[in-house]
Structure formats: C-alpha cells, structure tokens
RODO-2510 file (C-alpha; in nm, 4 decimals, decimal comma):
residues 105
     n   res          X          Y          Z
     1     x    -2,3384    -0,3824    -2,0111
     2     x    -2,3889    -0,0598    -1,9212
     3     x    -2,2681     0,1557    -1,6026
     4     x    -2,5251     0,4257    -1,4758
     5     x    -2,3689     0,7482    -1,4308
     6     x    -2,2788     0,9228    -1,1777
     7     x    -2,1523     0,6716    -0,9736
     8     x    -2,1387     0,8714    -0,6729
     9     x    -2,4292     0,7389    -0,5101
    10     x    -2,2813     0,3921    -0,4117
    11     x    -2,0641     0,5061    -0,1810
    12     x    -1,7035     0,3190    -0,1308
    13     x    -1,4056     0,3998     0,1009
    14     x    -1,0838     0,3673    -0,0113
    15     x    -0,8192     0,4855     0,2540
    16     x    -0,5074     0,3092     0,0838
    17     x    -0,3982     0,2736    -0,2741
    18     x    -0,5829    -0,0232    -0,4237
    19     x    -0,2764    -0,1975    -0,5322
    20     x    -0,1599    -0,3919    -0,2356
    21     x     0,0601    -0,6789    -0,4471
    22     x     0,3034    -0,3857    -0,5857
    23     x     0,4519    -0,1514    -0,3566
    24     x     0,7595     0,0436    -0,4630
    25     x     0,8862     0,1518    -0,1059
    26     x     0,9237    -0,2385    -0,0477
    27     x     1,0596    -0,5590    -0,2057
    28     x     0,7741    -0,7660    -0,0899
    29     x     0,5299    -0,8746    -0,3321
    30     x     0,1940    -0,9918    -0,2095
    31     x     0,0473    -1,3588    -0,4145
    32     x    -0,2218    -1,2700    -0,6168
    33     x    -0,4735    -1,5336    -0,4396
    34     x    -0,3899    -1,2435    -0,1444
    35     x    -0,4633    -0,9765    -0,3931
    36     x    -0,8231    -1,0802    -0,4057
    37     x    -0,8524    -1,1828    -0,0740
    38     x    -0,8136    -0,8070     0,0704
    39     x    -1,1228    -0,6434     0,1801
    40     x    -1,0529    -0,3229    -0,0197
    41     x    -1,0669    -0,5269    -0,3641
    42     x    -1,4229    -0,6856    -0,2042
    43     x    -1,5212    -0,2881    -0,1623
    44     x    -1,4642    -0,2765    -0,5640
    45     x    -1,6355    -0,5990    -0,6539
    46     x    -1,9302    -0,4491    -0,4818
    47     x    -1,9079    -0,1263    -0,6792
    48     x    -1,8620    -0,3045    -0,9850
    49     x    -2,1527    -0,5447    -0,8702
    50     x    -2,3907    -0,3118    -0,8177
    51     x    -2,2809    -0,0509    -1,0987
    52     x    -2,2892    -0,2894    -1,3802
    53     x    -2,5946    -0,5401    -1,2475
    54     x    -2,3477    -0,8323    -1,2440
    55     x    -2,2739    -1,0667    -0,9749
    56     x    -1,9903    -1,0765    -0,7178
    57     x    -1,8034    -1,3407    -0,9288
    58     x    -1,8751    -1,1599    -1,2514
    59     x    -1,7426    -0,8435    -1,0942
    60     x    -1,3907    -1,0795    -0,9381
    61     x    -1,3683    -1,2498    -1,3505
    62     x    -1,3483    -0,8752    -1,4622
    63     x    -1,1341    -0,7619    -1,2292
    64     x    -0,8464    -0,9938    -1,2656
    65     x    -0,8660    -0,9972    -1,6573
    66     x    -0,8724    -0,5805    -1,6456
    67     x    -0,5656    -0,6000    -1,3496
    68     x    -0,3632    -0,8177    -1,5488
    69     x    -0,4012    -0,6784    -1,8987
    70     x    -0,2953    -0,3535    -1,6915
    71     x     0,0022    -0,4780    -1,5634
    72     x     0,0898    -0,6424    -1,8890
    73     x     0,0598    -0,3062    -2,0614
    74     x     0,2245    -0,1248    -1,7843
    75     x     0,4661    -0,3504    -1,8280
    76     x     0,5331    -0,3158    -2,1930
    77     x     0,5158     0,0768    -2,1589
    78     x     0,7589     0,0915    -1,9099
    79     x     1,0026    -0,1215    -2,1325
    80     x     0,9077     0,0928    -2,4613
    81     x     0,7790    -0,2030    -2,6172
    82     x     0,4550    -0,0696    -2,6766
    83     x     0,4764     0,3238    -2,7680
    84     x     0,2744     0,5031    -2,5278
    85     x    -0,1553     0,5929    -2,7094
    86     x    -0,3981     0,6260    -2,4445
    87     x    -0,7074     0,6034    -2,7129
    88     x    -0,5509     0,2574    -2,7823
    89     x    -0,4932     0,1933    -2,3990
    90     x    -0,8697     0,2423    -2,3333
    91     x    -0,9832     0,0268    -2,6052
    92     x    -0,7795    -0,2755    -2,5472
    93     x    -0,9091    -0,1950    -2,1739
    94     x    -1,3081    -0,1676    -2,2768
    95     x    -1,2569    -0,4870    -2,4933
    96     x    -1,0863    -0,7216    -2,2071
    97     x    -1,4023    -0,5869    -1,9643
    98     x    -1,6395    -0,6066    -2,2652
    99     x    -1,4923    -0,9365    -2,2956
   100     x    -1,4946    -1,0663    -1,9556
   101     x    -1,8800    -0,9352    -1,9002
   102     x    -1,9729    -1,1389    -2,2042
   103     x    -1,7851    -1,4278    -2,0915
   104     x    -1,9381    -1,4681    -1,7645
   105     x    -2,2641    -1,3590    -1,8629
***
C-alpha cells in the first residue's frame, strides 16, 4: 500500500478532537459500535479510502485495529509497562496497518 503525498488535496474537516469514546472532562464513555458510527470517523474512512486506494470497509478494518493497538499502547505507557520508544511505537503501528491492509486485501 502506498499513500500519495501530500495529502492536502483531499480536503477533510475536523472541528472536534477525533476521539469521541474518551473524554477526560467527563465520566461518560461512548460504546465503540458509537465510535464508528460518528460522522467525523466516516470523514477519516474517506481520507483513508481515497489516500490508500482501499475501500470504505478496508479503510473501517484499519481503523479499529490501528485505534485499538493505540489505546492498548497508550495504555501500557501510561502504566510504565512498556518504556516509552517512539521508533518502536511507529513500527508496531505500520505493522498492525500493514497488517490490516493485507488482511482485507
């Protein structure tokens, strides 16, 4: 897969942070089948779509293995269970979207 670059010919609004299921200013936590339901995460999928030549579904497969592979290593971070390498963060990231494109492909 490859992304063309620059990217800033599709263009995309985002007016709010793309992260509606955590919000620290509140202890409500949105389901993740709401998650992917918001029309801001359909503005990504499109991006993604379009960017990387894949389809919509393609685009929502990669999106929730790359979210939740986040969260898990936000996660460990945050509990210092993992020490902190970005070069190794963006691998394991580039491998679960190499992954997922390869998958669904």
């Amino acid at each position: 897969m490859t992304i063309p670059r620059p990217l800033s010919r599709v263009p995309v609004t985002i007016p709010r942070p793309l992260s509606p299921c955590i919000d620290s200013t509140s202890s409500t936590v949105t389901a993740w089948t709401t998650l992917f339901a918001d029309p801001q995460v359909d503005q990504m999928l499109a991006l993604v779509e379009c960017a990387a030549g894949c389809t919509r579904d393609q685009a929502r497969g990669a999106f929730k293995l790359l979210f939740i592979t986040a969260h898990g290593m936000a996660s460990l971070l945050a509990n210092n269970a993992m020490p902190y390498n970005e070069q190794e963060c963006v691998q394991m990231l580039a491998g679960a979207l190499a992954g997922a494109m390869s998958e669904e492909g």
